[in-house]
C-alpha positions as CSV (number, residue, x, y, z in Angstrom):
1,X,-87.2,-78.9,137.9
2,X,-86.1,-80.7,141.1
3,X,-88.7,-81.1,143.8
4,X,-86.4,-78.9,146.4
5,X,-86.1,-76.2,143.6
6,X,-89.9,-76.4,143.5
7,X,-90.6,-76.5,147.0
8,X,-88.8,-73.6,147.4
9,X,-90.3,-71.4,144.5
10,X,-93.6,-72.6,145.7
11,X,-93.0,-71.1,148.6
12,X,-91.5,-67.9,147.8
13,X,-95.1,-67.9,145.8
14,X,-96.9,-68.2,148.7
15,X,-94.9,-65.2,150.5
16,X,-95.6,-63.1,147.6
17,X,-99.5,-64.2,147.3
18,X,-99.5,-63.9,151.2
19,X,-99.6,-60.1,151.3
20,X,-102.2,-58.2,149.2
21,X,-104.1,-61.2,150.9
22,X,-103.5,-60.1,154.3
23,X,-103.8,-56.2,153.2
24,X,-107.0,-57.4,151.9
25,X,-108.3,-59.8,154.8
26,X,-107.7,-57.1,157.4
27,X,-109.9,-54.2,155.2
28,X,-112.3,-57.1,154.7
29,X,-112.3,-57.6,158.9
30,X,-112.4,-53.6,159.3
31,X,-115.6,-53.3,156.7
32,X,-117.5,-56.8,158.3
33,X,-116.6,-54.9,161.9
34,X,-117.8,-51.6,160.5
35,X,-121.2,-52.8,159.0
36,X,-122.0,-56.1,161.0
37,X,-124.4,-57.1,158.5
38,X,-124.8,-59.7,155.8
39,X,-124.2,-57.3,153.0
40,X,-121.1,-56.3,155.3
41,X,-119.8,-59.2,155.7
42,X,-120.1,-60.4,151.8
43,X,-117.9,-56.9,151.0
44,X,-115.5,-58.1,153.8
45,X,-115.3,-61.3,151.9
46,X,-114.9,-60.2,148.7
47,X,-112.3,-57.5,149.6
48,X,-110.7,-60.4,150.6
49,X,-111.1,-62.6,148.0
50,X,-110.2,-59.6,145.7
51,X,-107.1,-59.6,147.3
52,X,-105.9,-63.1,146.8
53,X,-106.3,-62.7,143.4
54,X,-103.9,-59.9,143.0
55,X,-102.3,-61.9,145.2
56,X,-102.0,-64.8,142.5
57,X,-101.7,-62.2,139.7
58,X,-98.7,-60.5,140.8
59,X,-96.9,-63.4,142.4
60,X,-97.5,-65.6,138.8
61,X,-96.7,-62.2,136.5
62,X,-93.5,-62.6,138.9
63,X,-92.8,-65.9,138.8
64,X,-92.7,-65.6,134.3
65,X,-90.1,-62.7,134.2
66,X,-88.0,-63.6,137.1
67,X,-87.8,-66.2,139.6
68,X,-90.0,-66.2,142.6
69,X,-86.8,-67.1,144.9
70,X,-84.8,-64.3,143.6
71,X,-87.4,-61.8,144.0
72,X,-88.2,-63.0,147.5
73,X,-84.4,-62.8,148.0
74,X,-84.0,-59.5,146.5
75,X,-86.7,-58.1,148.8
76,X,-85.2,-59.1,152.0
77,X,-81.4,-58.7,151.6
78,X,-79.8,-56.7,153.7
79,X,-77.6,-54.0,152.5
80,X,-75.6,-53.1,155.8
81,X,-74.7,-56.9,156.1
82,X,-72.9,-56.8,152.9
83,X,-70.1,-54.7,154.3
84,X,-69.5,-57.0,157.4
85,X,-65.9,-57.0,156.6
86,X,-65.5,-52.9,157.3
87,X,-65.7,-51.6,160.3
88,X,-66.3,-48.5,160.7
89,X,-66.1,-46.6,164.4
């Protein structure tokens, strides 16, 4: 694998890691806000920590059956810009 192919699957990795991690990281915030305690904030961090994981889980059960880059890719295409060449008024 080249090192650009690789940088760029490594980051399509990290987009896909990025968001049960930041689902989790804001519950974790809302519970450590919630219950501004030690046993709060330990919940808060393993709700976050819970949500890297499946994070790292889905984003690597991704990466074996298809690429990373083409899932990111597939994600964020945009249909209506497909048919640039119709116009339609």
């Amino acid at each position: 694998m080249k090192i650009g192919e690789w940088i760029t699957s490594f980051l399509a990795w990290t987009q896909i890691v990025a968001s049960p991690f930041i689902i989790g990281a804001i519950v974790g915030f809302i519970v450590y806000i919630k219950y501004p305690t030690t046993k709060g904030l330990v919940i808060g961090i393993f709700i976050s920590a819970l949500g890297l994981i499946i994070g790292v889980v889905i984003a690597s059960r991704i990466a074996k059956k298809h690429s990373t880059v083409d899932f990111i890719s597939s994600v964020t295409a945009s249909p209506e810009l497909d048919n640039l060449d119709k116009e339609e008024n």
